[in-house]
C-alpha positions as CSV (number, residue, x, y, z in Angstrom):
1,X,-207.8,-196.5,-23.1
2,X,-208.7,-192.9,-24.2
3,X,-204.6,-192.8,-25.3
4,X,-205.2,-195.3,-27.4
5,X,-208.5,-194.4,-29.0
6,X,-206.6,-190.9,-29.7
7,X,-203.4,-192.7,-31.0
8,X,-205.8,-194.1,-33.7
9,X,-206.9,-191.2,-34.5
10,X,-204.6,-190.0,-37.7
11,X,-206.0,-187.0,-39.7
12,X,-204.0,-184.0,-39.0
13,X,-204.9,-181.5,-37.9
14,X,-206.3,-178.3,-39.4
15,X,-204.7,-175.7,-38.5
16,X,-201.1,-176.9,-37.3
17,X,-201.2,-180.0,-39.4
18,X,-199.7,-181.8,-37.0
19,X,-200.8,-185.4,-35.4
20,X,-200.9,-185.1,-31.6
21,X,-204.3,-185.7,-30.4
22,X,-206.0,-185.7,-27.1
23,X,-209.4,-186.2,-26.0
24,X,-211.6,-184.0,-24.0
25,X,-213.7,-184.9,-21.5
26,X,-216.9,-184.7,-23.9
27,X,-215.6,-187.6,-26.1
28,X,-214.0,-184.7,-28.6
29,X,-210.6,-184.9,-30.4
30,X,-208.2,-181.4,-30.0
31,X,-204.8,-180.9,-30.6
32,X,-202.3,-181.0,-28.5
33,X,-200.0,-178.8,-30.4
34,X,-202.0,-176.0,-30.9
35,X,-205.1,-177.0,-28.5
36,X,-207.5,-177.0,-31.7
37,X,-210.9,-178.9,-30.9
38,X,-212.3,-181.3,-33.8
39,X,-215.9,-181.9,-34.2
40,X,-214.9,-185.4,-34.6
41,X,-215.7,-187.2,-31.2
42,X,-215.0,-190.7,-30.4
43,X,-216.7,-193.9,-31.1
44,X,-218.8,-195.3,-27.7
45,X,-219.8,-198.3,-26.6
46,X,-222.6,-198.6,-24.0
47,X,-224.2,-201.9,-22.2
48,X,-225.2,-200.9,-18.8
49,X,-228.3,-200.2,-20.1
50,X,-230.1,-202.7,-22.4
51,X,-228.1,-206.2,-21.9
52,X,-227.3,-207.6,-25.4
53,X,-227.7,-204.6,-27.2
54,X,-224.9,-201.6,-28.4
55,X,-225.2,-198.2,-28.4
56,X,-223.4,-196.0,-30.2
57,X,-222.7,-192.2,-30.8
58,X,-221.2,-190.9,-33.9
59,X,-219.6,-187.5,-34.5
60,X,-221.2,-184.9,-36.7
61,X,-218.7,-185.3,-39.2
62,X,-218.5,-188.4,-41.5
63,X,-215.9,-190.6,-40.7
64,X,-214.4,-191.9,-44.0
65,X,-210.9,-190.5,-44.2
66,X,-210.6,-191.0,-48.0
67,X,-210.5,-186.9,-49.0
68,X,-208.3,-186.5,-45.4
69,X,-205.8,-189.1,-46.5
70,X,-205.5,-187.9,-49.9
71,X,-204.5,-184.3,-49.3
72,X,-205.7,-181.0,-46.7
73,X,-208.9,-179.4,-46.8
74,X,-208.2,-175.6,-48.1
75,X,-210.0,-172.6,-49.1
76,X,-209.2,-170.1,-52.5
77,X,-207.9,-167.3,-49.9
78,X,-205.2,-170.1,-48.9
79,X,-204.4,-170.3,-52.5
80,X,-203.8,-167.2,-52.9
81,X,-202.0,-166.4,-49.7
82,X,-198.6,-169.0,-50.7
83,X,-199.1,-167.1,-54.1
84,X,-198.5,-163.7,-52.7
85,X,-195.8,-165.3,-49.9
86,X,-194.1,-167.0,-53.1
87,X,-193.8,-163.6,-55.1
88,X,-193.4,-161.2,-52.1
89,X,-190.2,-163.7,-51.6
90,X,-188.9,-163.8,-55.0
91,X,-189.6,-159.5,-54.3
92,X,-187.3,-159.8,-51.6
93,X,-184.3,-161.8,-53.3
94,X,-184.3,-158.9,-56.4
95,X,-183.2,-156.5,-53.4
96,X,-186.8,-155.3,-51.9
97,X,-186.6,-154.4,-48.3
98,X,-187.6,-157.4,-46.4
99,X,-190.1,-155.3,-44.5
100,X,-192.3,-155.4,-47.5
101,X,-193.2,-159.6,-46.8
102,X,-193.1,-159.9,-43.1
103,X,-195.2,-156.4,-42.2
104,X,-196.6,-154.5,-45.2
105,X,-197.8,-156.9,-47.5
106,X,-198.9,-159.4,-44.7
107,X,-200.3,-156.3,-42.8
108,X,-202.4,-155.6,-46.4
109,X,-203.2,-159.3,-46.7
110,X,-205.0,-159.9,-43.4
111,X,-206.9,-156.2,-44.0
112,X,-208.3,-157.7,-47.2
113,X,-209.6,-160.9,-45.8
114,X,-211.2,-159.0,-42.7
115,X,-212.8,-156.5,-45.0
116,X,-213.9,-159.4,-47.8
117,X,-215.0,-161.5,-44.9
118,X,-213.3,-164.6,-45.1
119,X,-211.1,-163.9,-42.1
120,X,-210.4,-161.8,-38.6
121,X,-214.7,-161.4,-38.7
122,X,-217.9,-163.4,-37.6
123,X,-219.3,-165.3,-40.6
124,X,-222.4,-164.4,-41.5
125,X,-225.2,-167.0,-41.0
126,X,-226.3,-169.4,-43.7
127,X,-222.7,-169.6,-45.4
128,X,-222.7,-173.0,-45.1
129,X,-225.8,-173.5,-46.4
130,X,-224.9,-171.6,-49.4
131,X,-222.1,-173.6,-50.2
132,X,-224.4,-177.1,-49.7
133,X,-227.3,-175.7,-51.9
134,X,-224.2,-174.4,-54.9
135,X,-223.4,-178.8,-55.1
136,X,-226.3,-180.3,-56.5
137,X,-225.8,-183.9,-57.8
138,X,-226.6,-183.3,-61.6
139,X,-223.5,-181.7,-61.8
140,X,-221.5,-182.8,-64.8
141,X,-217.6,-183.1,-64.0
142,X,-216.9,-185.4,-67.2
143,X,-216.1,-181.6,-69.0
144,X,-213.6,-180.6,-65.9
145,X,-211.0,-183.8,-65.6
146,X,-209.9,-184.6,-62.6
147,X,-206.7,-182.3,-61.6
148,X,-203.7,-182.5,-59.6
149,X,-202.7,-182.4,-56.1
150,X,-201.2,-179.4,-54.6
151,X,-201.2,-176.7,-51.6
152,X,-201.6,-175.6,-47.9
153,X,-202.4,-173.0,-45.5
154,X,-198.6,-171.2,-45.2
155,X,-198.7,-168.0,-43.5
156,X,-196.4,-164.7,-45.1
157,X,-194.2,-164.1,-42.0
158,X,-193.4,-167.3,-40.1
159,X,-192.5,-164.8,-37.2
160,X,-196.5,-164.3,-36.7
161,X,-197.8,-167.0,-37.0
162,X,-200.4,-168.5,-39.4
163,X,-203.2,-166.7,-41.0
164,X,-205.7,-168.7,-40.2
165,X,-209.5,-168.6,-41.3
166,X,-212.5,-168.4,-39.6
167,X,-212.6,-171.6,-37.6
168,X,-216.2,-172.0,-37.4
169,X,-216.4,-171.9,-41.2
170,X,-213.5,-173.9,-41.9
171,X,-214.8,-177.0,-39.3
172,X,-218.4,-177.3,-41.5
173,X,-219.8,-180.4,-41.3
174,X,-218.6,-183.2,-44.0
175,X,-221.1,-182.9,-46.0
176,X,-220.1,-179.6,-47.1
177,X,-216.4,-180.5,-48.2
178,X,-217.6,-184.1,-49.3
179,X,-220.1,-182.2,-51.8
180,X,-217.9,-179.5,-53.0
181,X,-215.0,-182.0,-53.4
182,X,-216.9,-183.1,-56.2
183,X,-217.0,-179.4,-57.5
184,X,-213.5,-178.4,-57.2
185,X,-210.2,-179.6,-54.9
186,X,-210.4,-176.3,-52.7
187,X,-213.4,-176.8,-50.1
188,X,-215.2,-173.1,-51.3
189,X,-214.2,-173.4,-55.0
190,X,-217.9,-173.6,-56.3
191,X,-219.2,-170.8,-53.7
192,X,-215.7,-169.0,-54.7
193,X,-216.9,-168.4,-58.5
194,X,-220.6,-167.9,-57.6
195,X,-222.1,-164.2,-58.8
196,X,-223.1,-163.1,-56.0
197,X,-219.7,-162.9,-54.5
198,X,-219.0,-160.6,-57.4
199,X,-220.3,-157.6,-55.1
200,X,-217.3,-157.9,-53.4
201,X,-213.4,-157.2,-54.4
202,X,-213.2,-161.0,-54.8
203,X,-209.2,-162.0,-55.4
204,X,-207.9,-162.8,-58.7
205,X,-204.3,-163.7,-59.9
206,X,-203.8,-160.3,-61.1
207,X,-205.1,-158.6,-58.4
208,X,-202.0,-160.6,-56.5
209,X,-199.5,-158.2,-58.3
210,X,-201.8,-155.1,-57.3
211,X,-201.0,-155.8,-53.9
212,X,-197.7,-156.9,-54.6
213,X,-197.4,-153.0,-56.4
214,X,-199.3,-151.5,-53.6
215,X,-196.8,-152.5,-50.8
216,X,-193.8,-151.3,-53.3
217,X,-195.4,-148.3,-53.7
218,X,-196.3,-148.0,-50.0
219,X,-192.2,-148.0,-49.3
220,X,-191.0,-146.4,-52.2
221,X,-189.4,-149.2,-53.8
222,X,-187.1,-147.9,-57.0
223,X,-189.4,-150.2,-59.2
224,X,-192.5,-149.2,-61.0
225,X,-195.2,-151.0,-62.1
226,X,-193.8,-151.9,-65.4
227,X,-190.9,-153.4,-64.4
228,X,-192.8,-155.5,-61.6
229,X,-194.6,-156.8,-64.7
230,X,-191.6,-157.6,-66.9
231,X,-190.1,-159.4,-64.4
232,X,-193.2,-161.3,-63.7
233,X,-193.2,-162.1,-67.5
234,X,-189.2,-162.9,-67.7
235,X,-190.3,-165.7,-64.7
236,X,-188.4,-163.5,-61.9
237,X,-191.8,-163.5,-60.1
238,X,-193.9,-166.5,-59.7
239,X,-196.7,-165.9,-61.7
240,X,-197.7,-168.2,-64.7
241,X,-198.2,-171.4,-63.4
242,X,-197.4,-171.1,-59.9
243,X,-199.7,-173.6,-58.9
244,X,-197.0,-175.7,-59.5
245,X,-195.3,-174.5,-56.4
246,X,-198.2,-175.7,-54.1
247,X,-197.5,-178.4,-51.9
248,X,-198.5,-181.8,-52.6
249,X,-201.1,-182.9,-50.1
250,X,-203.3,-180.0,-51.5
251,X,-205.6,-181.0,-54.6
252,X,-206.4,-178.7,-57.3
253,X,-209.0,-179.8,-60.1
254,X,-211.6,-178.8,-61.9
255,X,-213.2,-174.9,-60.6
256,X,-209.7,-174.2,-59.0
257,X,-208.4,-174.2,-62.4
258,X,-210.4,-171.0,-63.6
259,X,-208.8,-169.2,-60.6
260,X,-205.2,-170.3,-60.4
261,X,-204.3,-171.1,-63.9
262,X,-202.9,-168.2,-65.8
263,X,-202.7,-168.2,-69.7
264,X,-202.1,-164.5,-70.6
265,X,-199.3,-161.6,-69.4
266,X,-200.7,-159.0,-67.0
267,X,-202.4,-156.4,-68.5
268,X,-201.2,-152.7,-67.0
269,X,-204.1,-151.2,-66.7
270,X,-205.5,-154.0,-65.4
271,X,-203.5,-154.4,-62.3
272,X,-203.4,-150.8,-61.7
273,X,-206.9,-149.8,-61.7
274,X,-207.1,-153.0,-59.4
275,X,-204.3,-151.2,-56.8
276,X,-206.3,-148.4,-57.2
277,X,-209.7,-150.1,-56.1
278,X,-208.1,-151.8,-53.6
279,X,-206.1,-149.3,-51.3
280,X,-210.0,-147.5,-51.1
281,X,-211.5,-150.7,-50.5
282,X,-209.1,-151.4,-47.8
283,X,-209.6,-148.1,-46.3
284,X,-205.9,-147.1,-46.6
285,X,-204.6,-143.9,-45.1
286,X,-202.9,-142.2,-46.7
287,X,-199.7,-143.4,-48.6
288,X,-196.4,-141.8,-48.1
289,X,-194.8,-138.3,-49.4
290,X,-193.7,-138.8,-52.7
291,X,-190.8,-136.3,-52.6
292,X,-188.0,-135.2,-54.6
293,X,-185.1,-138.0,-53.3
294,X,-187.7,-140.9,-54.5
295,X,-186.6,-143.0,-57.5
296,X,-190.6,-142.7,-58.2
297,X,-190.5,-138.4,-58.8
298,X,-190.7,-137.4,-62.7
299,X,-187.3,-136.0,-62.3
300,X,-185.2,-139.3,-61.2
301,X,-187.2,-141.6,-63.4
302,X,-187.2,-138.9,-66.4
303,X,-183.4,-139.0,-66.1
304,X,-183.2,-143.2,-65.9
305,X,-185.7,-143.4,-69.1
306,X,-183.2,-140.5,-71.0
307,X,-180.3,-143.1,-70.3
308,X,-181.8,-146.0,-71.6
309,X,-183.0,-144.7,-74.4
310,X,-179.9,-143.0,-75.4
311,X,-180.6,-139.6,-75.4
312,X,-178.2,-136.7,-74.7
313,X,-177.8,-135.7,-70.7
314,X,-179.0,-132.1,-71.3
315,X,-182.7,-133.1,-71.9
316,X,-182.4,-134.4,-68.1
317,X,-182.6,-130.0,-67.5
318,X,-185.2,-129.4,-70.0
319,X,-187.6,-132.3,-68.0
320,X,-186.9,-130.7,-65.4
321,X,-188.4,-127.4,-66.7
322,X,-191.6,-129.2,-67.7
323,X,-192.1,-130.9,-64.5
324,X,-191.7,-127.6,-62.4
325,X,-193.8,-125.8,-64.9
326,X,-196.7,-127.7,-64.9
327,X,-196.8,-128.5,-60.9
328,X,-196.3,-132.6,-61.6
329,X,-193.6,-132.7,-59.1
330,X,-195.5,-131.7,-56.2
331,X,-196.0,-133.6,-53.1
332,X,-199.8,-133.5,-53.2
333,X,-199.4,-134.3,-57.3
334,X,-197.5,-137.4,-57.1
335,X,-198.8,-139.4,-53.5
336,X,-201.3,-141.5,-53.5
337,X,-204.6,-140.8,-51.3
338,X,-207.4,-143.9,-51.6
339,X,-210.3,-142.8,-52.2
340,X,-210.0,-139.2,-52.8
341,X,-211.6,-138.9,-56.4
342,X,-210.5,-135.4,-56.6
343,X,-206.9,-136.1,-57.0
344,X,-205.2,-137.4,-59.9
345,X,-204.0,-141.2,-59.6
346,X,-200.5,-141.4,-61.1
347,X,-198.7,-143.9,-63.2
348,X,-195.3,-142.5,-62.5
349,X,-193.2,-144.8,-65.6
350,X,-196.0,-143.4,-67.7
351,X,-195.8,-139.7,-66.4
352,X,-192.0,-140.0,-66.6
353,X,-192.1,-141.5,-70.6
354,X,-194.9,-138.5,-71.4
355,X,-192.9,-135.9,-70.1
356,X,-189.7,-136.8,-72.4
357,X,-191.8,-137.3,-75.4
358,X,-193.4,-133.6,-74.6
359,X,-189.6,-132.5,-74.4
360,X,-188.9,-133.9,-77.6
361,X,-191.7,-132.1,-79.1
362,X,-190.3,-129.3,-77.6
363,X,-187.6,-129.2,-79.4
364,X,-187.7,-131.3,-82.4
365,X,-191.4,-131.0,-83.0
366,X,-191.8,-134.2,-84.4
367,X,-194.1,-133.8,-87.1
368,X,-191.9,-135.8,-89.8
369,X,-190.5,-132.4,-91.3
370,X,-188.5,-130.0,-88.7
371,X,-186.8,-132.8,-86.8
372,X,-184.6,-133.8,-90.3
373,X,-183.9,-130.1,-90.6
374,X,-182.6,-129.5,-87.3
375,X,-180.6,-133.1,-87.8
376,X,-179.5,-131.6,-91.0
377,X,-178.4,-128.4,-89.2
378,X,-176.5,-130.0,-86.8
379,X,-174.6,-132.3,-89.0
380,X,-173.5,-129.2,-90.8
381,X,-172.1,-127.9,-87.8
382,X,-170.8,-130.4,-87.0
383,X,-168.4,-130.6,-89.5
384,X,-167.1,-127.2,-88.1
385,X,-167.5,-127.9,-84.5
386,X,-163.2,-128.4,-83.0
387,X,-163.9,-127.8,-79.2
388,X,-166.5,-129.8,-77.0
389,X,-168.5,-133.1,-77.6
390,X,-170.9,-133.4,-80.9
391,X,-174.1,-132.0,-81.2
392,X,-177.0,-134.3,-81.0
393,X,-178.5,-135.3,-84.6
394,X,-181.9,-136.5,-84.6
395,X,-181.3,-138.7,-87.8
396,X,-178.5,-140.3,-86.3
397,X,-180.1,-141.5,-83.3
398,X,-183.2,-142.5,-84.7
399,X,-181.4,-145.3,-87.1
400,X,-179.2,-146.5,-84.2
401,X,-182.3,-147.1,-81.7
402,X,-184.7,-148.6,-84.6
403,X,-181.6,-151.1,-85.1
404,X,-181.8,-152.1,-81.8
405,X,-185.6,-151.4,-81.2
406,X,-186.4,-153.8,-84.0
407,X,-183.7,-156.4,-83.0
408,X,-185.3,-156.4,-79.3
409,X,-188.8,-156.6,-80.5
410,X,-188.4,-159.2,-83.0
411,X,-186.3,-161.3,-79.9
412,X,-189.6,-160.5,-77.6
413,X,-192.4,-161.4,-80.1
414,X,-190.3,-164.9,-80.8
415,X,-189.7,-165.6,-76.7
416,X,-193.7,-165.3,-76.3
417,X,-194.4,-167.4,-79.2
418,X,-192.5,-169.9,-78.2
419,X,-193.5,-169.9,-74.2
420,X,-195.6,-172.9,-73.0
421,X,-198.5,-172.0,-70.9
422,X,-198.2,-175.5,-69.3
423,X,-196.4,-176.3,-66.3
424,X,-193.1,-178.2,-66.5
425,X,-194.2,-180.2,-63.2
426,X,-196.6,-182.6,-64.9
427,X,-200.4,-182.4,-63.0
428,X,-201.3,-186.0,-61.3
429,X,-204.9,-186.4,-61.9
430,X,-204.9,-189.6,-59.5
431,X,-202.1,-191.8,-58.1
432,X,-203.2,-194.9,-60.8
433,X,-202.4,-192.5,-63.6
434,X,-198.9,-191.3,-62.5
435,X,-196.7,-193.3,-63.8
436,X,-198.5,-193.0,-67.0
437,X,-198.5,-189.1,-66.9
438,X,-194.6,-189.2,-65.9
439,X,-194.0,-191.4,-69.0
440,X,-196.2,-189.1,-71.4
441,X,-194.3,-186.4,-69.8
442,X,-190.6,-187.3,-70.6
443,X,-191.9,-188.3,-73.7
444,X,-192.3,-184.7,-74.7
445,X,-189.4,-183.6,-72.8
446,X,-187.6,-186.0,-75.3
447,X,-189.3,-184.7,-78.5
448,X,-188.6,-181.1,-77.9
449,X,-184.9,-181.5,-77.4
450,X,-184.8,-183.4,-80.4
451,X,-186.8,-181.3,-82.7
452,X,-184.6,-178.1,-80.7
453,X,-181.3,-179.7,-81.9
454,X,-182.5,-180.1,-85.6
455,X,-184.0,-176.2,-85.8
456,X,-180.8,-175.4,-84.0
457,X,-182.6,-173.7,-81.1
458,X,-180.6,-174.3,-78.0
459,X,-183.2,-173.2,-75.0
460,X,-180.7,-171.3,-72.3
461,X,-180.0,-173.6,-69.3
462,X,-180.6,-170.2,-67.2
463,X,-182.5,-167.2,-67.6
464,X,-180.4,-163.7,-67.4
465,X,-180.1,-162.0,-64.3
466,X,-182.9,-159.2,-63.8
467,X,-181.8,-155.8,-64.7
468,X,-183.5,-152.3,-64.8
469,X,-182.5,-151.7,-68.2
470,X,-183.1,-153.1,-71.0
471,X,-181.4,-150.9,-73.3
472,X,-177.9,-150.0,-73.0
473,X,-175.1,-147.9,-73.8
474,X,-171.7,-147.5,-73.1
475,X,-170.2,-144.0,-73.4
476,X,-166.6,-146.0,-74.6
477,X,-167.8,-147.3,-77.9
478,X,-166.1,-145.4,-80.8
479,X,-169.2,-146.4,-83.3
480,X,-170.8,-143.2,-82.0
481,X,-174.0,-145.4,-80.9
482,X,-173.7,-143.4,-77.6
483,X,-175.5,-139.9,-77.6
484,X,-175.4,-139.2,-73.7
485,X,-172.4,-137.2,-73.9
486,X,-173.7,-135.0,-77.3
487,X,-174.6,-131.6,-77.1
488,X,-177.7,-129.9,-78.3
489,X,-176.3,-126.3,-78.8
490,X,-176.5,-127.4,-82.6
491,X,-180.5,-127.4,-82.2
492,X,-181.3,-124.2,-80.1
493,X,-180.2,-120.0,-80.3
494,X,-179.5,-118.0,-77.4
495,X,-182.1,-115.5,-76.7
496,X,-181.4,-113.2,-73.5
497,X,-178.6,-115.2,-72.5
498,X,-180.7,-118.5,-72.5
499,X,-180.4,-121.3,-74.7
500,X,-184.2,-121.7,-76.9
501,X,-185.8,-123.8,-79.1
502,X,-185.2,-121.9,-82.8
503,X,-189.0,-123.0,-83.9
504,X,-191.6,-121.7,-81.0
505,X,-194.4,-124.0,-82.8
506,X,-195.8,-127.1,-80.7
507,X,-198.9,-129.0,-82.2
508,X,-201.3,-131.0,-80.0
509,X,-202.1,-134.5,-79.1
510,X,-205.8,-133.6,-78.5
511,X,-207.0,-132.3,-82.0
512,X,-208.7,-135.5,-82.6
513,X,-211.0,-136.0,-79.5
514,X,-212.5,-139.2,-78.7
515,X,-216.5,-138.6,-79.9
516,X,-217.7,-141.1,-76.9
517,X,-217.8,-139.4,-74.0
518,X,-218.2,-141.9,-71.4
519,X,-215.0,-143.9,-73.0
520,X,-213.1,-142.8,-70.2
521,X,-210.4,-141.9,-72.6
522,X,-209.5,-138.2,-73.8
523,X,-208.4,-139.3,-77.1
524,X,-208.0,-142.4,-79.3
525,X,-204.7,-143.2,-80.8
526,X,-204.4,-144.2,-84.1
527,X,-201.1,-144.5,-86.0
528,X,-202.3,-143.2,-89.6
529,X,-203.5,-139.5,-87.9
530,X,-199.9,-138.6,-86.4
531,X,-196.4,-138.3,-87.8
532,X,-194.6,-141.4,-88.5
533,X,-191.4,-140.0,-85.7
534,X,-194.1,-139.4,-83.0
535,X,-195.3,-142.6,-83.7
536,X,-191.9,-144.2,-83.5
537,X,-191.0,-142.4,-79.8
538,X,-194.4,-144.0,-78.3
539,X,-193.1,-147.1,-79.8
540,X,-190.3,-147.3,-78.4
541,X,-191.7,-146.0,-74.8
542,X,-194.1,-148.6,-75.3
543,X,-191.8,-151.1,-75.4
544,X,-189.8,-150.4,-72.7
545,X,-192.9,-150.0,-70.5
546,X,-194.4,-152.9,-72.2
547,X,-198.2,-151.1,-72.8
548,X,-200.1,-150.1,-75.9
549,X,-198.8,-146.6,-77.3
550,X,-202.3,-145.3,-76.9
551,X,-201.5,-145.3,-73.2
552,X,-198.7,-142.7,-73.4
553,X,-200.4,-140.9,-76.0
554,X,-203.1,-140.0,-73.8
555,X,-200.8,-139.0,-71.1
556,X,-198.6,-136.9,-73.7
């Protein structure tokens, strides 16, 4: 009989999501899978003690299935645990080391949600109660529709296991998901957005990519920050609109929107300072030595930036010179220790694009006048140069790179223009509607091939492979659009058997500095108080980089 009664039983279960049940010998439903006890009991019938009459005991938990049979119970952190399994495996298929998914970025994951409190910790008491007193029933939902269905607890290694939450939390009575249900598809959706829970590092989409950086920067992985981003924006990395990835018996509606839904890039600074705040808050150790044979030291990245951007080989030595001079190669410089205030936290693409645009100041100066000179200068020797490669002329590079600097920005600027925000999987907002949403769906679909073939805009059937350039150059052309090979003997005099720069000047970002003093910036950048070619160098760093010139101003 008590097979039976269990064989009726059909919600699965909550942590293995399987359908094997069993019943204990208090009357309570547990898993047989994974031996997880319900507080749903079974339904008893009792007449040995009043004749003609029933008694009957009812679990804690309300029995209507309706919520159970439409889709899971989950919590935000759930959410946001298959987003970070979804990008750390997209990481992993651009050539990360697989270690990054199943130990460090898991290991980071499960630190977070002990330290946050939402797992590995005893709740503290009356966390229920906040989330029953956060659903009151004069809550309007008529301004939130109804939204789709979509996700699961999935763990980030399937080797460990699930990352489960607190069990005690996550088997409240069913009021609690009854009332928030009416607040949000996720269980803690409401209690998730509340104000108070602002004291704590609560989890964001961007903050996804700070971990996502965090565990690349805790292996040394020969990609920075920026190019984590541009990927994430070329769709390399599951970012905007990943929702859409979430499996279908989890519902997502109204609150869960304002945390999963994406409709901007990642900001830089942004997800940095959020790495930043994070490894402290996770009480990190110490991360490891940044040294010379890292792909993240001034003098390997200094040397890929030189090659992307065209620039002659022999400014790789003159980087060099700047790096060793000022100490920014040293161990102590370049690793990251959370929170040690004392040291300097590094943005190494940014370091890297600074240190080349101090070289160029070096020796061009930049100040719209002496850089056409020296180009002049060269060109004249030039003409009387028989043995070895060219020397390097300013003027000539700068109109080959604004060619293809304005080509490749005008390209970006249309691509984001043009991107929809909305997901192509169309959002069910109930099971009467879908066939209706479907219709509306390929409806549009229809419309914007049509309306494509008349503009004759032909979308690509597949995006381009990721690369780690974006610029390049082939040392085979005969245009002369390639400068690695040139010389800059044409620019410098020998002095004491070394080659130097023939002007000794050097004029300063910092003249102008920023009046506010708790800005937290050294100086303001504005395009109008510096020389049109210094300008056009931070452009074209920015770009590459994809941040706001000021940014590498203020490191310059």
């Amino acid at each position: 009989m008590d097979e039976e009664e269990a064989r009726d039983f059909n919600e699965r279960c909550a942590q293995c999501s399987e359908v094997n049940w069993g019943l204990t010998d208090g009357g309570r439903f547990y898993c047989r899978t994974c031996h997880n006890v319900t507080e749903r009991t079974r339904d008893v019938v009792n007449t040995e003690v009043i004749c003609n009459a029933r008694i009957q005991t009812i679990s804690k938990g309300s029995r209507n299935r309706g919520k159970s049979e439409e889709g899971w119970e989950w919590y935000v952190c759930e959410g946001f645990q298959l987003v970070l399994k979804k990008q750390a495996e997209a990481l992993e298929a651009l050539g990360v080391c697989p270690q990054m998914k199943d130990e460090i970025l898991c290991n980071f994951w499960r630190r977070y949600l002990q330290k946050s409190q939402q797992a590995y910790c005893d709740r503290p008491a009356g966390e229920a109660v906040k989330a029953l007193s956060v659903c009151d029933s004069s809550t309007d939902m008529d301004s939130e529709p109804e939204r789709p269905s979509l996700l699961r607890l999935l763990s980030l290694s399937e080797s460990d296991g699930d990352l489960q939450t607190d069990c005690s939390f996550a088997s409240s009575s069913g009021k609690v998901s009854e009332c928030t249900s009416m607040c949000s598809g996720s269980v803690d959706g409401r209690l998730y957005l509340m104000k108070n829970q602002k004291e704590k590092l609560r989890m964001s989409m961007p903050m996804t990519l700070s971990i996502c950086y965090m565990a690349l920067l805790w292996l040394r992985e020969p990609m920075t920050l920026s190019d984590l981003l541009r990927f994430v924006v070329e769709g390399h990395i599951p970012y905007l609109n990943v929702y859409q990835n979430f499996p279908e018996k989890m519902k997502l509606y109204g609150l869960d929107l304002k945390i999963f839904c994406v409709e901007s890039w990642p900001v830089y600074e942004e997800v940095y300072s959020k790495m930043i705040e994070l490894a402290a808050f996770l009480d990190l150790p110490r991360f490891p030595d940044i040294t010379e044979s890292c792909f993240l030291h001034p003098d390997t990245l200094c040397m890929k930036y030189l090659m992307e951007v065209n620039l002659p080989d022999e400014l790789h030595n003159w980087t060099c010179r700047v790096v060793k001079k000022i100490g920014f190669g040293e161990v102590d410089f370049l690793t990251l220790t959370p929170g040690n205030k004392s040291t300097r936290k590094v943005k190494y693409d940014v370091l890297a694009a600074a240190i080349i645009v101090v070289v160029l100041k070096l020796l061009f100066l930049l100040d719209d006048h002496y850089e056409w000179l020296l180009s002049d200068f060269a060109a004249e020797r030039n003409k009387n140069n028989k043995e070895g490669g060219p020397y390097f002329e300013f003027k000539k590079w700068y109109k080959v790179i604004k060619c293809s600097l304005d080509a490749e920005q005008k390209k970006l600027d249309e691509e984001r223009a043009k991107y929809l925000w909305r997901c192509e999987k169309p959002l069910f907002y109930s099971v009467k509607k879908k066939s209706k949403v479907l219709r509306r769906r390929q409806m549009v679909v229809n419309l914007q091939n049509q309306f494509g073939k008349l503009s004759g805009s032909v979308r690509p059937a597949e995006r381009p492979n990721p690369s780690s350039f974006q610029l390049s150059w082939s040392e085979e052309n005969t245009d002369g659009t390639c400068f690695h090979g040139h010389s800059l003997k044409g620019i410098l005099q020998e002095k004491n058997g070394l080659l130097t720069t023939i002007n000794p000047d050097y004029w300063l970002c910092t003249t102008r500095l920023c009046p506010e003093k708790l800005c937290g910036h050294l100086a303001h950048y504005k395009e109008v108080d510096f020389p049109q070619s210094y300008h056009f160098v931070l452009r074209l760093f920015s770009f590459l980089l994809r941040i706001q010139p000021s940014y590498i101003h203020e490191e310059v």
